[in-house]
PDB file of N, CA, C and O in Angstrom:
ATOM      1  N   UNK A   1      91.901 155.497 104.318  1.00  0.00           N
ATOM      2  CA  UNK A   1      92.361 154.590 103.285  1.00  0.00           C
ATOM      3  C   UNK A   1      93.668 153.958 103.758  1.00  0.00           C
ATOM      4  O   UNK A   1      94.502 154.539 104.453  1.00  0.00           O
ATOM      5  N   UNK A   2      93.735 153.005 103.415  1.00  0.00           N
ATOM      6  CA  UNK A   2      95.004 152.497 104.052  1.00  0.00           C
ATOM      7  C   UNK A   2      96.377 152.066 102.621  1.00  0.00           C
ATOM      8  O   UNK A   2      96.451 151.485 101.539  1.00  0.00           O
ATOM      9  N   UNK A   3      96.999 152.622 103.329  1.00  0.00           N
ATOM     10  CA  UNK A   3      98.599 152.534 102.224  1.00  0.00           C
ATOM     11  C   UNK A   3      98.409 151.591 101.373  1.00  0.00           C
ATOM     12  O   UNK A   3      98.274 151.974 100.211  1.00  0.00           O
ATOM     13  N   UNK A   4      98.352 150.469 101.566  1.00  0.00           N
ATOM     14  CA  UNK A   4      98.267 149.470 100.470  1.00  0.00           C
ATOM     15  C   UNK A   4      96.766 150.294  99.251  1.00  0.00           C
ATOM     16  O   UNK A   4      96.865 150.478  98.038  1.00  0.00           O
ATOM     17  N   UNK A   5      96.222 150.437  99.648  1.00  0.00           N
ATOM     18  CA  UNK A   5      95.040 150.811  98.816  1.00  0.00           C
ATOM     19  C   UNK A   5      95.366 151.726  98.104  1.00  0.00           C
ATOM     20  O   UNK A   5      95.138 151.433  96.931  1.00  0.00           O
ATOM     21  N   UNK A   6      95.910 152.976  98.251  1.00  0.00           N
ATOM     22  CA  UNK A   6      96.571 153.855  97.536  1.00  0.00           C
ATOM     23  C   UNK A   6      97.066 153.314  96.275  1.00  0.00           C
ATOM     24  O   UNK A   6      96.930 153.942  95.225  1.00  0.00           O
ATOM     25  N   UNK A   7      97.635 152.174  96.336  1.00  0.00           N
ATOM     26  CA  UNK A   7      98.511 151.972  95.381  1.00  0.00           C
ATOM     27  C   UNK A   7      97.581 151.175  94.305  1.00  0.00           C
ATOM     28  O   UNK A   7      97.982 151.181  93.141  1.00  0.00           O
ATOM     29  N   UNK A   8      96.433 150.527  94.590  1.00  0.00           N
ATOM     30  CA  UNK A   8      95.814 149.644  93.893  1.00  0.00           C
ATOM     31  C   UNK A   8      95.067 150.409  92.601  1.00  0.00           C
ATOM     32  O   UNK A   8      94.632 151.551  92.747  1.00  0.00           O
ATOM     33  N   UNK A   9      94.969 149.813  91.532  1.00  0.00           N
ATOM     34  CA  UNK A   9      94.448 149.994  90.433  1.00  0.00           C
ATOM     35  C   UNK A   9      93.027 149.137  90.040  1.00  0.00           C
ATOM     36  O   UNK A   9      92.525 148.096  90.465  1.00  0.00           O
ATOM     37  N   UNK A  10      92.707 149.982  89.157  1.00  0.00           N
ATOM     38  CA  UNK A  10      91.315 149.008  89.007  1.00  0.00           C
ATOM     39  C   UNK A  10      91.598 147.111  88.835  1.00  0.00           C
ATOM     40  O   UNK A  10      91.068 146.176  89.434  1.00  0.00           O
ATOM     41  N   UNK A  11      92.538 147.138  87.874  1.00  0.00           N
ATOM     42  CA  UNK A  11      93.098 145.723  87.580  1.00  0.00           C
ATOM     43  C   UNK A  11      93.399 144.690  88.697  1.00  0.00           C
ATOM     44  O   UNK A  11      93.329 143.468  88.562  1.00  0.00           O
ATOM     45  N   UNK A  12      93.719 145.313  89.735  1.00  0.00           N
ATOM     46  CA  UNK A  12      93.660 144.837  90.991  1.00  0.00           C
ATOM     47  C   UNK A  12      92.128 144.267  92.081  1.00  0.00           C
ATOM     48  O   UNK A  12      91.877 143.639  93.110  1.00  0.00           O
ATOM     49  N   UNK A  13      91.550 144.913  91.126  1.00  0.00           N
ATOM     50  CA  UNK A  13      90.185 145.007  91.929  1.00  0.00           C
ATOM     51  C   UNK A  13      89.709 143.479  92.089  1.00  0.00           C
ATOM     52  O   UNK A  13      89.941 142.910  91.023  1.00  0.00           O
ATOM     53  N   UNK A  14      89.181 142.681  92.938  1.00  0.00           N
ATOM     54  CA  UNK A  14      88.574 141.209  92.221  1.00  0.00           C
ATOM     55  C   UNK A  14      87.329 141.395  93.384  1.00  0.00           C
ATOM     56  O   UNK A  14      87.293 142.033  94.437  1.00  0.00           O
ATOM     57  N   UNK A  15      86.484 140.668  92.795  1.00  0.00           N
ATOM     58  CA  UNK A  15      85.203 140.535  93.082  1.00  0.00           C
ATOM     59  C   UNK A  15      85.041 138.544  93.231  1.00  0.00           C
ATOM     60  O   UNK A  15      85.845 137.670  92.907  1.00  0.00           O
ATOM     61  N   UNK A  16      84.008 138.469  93.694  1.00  0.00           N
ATOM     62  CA  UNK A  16      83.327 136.944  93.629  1.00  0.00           C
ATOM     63  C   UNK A  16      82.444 136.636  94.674  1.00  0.00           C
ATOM     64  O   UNK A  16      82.301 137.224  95.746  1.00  0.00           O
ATOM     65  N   UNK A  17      81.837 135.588  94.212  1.00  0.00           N
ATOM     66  CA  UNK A  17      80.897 135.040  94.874  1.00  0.00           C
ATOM     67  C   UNK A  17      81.464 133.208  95.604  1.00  0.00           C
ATOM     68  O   UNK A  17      82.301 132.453  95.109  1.00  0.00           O
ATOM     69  N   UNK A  18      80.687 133.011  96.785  1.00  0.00           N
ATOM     70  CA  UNK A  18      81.475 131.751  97.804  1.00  0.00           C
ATOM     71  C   UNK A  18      80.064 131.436  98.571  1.00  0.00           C
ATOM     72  O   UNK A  18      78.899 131.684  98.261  1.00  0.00           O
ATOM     73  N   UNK A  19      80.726 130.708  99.841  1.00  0.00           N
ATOM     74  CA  UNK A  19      80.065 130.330 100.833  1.00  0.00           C
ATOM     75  C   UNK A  19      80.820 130.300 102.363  1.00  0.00           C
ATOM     76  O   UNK A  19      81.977 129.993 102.652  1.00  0.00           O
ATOM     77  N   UNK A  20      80.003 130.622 102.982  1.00  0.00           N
ATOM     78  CA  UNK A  20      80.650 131.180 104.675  1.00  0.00           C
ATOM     79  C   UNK A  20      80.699 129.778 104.636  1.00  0.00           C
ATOM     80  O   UNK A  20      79.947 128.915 104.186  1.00  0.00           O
ATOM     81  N   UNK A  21      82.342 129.767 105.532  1.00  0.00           N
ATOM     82  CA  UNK A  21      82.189 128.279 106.041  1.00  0.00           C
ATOM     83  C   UNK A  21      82.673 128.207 107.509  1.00  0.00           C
ATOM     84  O   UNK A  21      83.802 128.675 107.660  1.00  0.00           O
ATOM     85  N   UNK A  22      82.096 127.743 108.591  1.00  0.00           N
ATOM     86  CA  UNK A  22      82.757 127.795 109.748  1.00  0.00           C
ATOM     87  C   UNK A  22      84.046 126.667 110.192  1.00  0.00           C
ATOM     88  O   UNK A  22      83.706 125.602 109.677  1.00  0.00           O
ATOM     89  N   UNK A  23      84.788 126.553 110.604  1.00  0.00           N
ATOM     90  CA  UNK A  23      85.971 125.887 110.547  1.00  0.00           C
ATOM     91  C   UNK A  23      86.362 126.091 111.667  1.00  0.00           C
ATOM     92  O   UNK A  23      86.789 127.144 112.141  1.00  0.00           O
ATOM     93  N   UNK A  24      86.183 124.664 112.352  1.00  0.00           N
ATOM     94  CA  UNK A  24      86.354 124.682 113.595  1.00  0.00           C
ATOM     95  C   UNK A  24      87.696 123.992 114.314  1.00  0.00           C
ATOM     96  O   UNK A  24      87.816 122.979 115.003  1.00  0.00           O
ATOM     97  N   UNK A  25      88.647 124.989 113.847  1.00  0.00           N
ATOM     98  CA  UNK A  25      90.220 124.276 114.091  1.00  0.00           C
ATOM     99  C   UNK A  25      91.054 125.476 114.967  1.00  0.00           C
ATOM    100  O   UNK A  25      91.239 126.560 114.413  1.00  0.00           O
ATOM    101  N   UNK A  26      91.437 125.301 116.036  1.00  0.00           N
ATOM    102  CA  UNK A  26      92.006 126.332 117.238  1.00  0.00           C
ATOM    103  C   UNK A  26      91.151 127.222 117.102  1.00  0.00           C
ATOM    104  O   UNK A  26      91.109 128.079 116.219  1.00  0.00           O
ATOM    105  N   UNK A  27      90.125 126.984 118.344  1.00  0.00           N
ATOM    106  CA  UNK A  27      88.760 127.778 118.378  1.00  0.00           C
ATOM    107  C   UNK A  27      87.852 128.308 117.494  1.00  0.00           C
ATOM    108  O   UNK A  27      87.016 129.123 117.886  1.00  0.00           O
ATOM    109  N   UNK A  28      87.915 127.915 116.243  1.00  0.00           N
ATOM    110  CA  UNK A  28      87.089 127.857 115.409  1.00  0.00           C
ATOM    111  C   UNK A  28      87.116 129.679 114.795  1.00  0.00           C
ATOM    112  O   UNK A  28      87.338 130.690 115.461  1.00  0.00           O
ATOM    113  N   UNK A  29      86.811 129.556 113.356  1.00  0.00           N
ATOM    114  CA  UNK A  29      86.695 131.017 112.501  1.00  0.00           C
ATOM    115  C   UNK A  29      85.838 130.832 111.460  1.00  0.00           C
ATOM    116  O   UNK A  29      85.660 129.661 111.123  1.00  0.00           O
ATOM    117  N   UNK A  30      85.480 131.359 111.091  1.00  0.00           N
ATOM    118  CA  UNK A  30      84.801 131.803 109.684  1.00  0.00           C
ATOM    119  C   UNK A  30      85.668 132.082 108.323  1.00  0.00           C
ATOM    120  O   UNK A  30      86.483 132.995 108.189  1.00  0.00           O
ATOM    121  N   UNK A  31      85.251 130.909 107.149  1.00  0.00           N
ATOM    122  CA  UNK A  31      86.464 131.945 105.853  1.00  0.00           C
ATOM    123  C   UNK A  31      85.002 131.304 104.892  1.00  0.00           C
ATOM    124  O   UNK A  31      84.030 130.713 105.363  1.00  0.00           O
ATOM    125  N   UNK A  32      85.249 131.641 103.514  1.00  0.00           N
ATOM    126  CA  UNK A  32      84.960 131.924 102.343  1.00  0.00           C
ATOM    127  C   UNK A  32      85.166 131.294 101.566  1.00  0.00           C
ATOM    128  O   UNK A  32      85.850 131.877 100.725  1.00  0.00           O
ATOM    129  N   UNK A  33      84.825 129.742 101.169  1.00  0.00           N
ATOM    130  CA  UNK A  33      84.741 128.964 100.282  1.00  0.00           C
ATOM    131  C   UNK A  33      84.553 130.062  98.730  1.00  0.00           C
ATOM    132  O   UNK A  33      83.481 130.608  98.467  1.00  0.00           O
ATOM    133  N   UNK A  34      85.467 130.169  98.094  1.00  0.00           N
ATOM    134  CA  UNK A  34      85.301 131.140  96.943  1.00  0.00           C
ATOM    135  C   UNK A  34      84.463 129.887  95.225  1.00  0.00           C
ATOM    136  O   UNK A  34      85.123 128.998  94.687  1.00  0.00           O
ATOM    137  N   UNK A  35      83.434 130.155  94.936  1.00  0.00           N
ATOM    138  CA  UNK A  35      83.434 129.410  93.586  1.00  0.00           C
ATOM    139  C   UNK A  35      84.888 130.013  92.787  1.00  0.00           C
ATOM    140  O   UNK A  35      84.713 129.755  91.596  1.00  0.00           O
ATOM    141  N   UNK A  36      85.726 130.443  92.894  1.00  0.00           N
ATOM    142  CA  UNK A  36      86.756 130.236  91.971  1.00  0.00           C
ATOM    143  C   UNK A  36      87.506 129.210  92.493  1.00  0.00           C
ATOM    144  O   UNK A  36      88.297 128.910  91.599  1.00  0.00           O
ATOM    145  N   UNK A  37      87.721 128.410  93.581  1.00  0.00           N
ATOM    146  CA  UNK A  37      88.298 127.129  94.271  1.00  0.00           C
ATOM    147  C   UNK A  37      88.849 128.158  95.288  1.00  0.00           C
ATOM    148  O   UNK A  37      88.802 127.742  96.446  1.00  0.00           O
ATOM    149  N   UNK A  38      89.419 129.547  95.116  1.00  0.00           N
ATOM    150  CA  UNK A  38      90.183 129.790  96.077  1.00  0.00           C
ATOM    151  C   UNK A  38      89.390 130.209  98.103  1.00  0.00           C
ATOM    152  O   UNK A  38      88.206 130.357  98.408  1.00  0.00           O
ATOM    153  N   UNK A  39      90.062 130.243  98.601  1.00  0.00           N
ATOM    154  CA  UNK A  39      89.782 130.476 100.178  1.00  0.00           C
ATOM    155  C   UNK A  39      90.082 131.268 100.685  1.00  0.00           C
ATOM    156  O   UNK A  39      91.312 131.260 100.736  1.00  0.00           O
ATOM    157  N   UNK A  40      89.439 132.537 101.445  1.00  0.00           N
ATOM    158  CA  UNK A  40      89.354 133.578 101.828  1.00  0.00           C
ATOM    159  C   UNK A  40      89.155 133.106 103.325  1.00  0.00           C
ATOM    160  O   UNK A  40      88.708 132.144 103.948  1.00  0.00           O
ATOM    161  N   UNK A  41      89.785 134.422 103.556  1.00  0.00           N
ATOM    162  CA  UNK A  41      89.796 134.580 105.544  1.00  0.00           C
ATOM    163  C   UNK A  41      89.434 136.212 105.789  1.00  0.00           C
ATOM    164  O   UNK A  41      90.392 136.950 106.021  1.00  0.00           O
ATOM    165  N   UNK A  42      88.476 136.625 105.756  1.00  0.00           N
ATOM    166  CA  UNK A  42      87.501 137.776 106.092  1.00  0.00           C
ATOM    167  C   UNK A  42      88.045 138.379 107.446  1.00  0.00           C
ATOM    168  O   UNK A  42      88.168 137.516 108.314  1.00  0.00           O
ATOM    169  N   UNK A  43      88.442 139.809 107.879  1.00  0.00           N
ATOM    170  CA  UNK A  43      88.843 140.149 108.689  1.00  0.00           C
ATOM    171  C   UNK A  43      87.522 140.774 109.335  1.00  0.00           C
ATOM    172  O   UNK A  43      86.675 141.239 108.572  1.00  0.00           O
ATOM    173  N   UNK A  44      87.302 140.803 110.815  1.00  0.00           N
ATOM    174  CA  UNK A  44      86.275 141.704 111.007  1.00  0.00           C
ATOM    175  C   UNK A  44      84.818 141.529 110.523  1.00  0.00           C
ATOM    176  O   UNK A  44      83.852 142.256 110.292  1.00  0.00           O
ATOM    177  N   UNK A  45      85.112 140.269 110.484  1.00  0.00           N
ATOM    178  CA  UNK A  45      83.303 139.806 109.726  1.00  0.00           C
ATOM    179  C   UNK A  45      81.836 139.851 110.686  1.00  0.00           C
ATOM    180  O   UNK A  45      81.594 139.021 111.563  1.00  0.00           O
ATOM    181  N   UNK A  46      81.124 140.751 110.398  1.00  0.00           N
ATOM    182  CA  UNK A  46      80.195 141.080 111.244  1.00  0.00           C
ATOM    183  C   UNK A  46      79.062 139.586 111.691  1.00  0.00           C
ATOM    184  O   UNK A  46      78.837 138.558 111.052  1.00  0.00           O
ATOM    185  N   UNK A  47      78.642 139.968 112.787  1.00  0.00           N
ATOM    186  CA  UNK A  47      77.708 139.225 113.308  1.00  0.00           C
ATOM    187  C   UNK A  47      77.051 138.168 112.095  1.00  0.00           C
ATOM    188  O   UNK A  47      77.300 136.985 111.861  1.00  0.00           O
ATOM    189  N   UNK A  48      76.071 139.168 111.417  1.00  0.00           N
ATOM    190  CA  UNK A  48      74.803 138.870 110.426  1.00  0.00           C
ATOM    191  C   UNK A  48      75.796 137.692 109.379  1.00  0.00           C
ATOM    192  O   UNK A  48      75.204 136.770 108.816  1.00  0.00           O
ATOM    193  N   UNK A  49      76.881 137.815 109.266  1.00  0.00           N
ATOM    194  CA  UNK A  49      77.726 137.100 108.846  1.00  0.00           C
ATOM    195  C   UNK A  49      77.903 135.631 108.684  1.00  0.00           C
ATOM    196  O   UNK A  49      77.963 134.792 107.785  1.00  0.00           O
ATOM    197  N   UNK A  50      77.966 135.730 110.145  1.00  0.00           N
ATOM    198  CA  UNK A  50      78.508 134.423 110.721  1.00  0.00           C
ATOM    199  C   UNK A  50      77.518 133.221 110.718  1.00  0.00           C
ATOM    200  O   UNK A  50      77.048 132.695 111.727  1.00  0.00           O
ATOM    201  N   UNK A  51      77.261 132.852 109.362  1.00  0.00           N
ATOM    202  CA  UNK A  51      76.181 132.111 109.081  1.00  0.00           C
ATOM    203  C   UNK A  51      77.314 130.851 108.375  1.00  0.00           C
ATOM    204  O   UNK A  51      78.168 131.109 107.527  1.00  0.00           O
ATOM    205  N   UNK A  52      76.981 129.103 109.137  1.00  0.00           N
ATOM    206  CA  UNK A  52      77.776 128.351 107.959  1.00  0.00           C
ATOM    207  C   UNK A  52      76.929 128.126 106.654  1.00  0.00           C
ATOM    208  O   UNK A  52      75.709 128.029 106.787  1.00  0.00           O
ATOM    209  N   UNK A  53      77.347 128.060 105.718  1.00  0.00           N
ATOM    210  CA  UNK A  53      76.426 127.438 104.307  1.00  0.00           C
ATOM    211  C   UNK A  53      76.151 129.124 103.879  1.00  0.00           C
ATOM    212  O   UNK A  53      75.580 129.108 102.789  1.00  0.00           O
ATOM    213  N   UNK A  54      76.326 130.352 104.284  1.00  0.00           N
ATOM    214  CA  UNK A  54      75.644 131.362 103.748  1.00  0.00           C
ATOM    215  C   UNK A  54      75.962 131.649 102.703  1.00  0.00           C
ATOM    216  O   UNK A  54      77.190 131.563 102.706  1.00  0.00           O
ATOM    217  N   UNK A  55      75.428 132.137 101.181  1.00  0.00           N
ATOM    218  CA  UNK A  55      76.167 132.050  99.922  1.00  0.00           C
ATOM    219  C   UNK A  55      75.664 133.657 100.563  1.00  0.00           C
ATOM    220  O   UNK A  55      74.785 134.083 101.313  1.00  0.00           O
ATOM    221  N   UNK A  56      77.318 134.459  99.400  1.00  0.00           N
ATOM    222  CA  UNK A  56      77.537 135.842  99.406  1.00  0.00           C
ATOM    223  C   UNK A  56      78.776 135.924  98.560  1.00  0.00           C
ATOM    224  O   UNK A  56      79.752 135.195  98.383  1.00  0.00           O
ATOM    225  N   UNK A  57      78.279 137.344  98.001  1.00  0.00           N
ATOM    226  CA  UNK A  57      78.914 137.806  96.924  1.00  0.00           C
ATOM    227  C   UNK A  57      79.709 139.046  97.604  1.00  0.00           C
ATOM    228  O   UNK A  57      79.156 139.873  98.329  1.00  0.00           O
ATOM    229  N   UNK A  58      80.883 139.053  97.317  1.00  0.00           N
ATOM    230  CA  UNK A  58      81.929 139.766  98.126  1.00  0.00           C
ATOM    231  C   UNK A  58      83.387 140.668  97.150  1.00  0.00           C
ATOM    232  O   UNK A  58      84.034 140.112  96.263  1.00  0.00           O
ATOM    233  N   UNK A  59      83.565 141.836  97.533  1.00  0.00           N
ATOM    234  CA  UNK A  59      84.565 142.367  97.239  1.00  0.00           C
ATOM    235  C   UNK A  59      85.674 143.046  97.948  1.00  0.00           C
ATOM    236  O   UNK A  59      85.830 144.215  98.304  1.00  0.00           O
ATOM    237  N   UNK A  60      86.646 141.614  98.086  1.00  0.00           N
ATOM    238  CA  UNK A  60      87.980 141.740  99.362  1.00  0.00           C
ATOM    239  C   UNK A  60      88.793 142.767  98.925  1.00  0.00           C
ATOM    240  O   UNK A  60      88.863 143.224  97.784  1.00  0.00           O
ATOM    241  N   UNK A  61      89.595 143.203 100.225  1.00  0.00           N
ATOM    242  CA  UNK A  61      90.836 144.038  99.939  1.00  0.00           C
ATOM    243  C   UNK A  61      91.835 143.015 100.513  1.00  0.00           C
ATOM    244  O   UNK A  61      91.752 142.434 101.596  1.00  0.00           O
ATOM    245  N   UNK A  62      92.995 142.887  99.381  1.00  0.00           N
ATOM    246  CA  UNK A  62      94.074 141.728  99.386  1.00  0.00           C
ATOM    247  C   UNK A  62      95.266 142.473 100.631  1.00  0.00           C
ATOM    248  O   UNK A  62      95.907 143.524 100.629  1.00  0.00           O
ATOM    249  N   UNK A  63      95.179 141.637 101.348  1.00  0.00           N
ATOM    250  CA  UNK A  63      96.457 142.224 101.923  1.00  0.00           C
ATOM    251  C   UNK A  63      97.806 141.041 102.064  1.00  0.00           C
ATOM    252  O   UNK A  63      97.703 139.842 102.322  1.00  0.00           O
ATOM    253  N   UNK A  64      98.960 141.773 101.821  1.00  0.00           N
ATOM    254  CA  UNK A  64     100.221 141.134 101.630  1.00  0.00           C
ATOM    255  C   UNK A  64     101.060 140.948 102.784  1.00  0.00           C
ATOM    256  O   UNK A  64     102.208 140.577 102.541  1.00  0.00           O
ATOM    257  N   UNK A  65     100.692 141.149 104.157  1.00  0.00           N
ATOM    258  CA  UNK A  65     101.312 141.349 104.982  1.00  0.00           C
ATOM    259  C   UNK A  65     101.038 140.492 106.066  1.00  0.00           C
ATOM    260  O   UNK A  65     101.679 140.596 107.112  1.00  0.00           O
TER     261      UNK A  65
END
């Protein structure tokens, strides 16, 4: 578990659903068009993943650092 997690509470928890988007700006990455407007950057995103247009429903761990 990692330190930050320790500290998190359910209230903290967020969930949602997006779309993989590939983004091809200084060698190109993968993030997460979120339907809430917001934009996610996925650490460690597996292969099966790396789909552009893929809709997926996802539950991030926020990190502040």
């Amino acid at each position: 578990m990692m330190p930050s997690e320790q500290n998190m509470s359910a209230a903290d928890e967020i969930s949602g659903t997006g779309t993989i988007r590939y983004i091809s700006l200084e060698g190109g990455f993968y993030g997460i068009a979120g339907d809430d407007g917001k934009k996610y950057l996925p650490l460690h995103l597996t292969q099966e993943f790396k789909a552009d247009g893929l809709r997926v429903t996802f539950r991030p761990r926020v990190r502040t650092d």
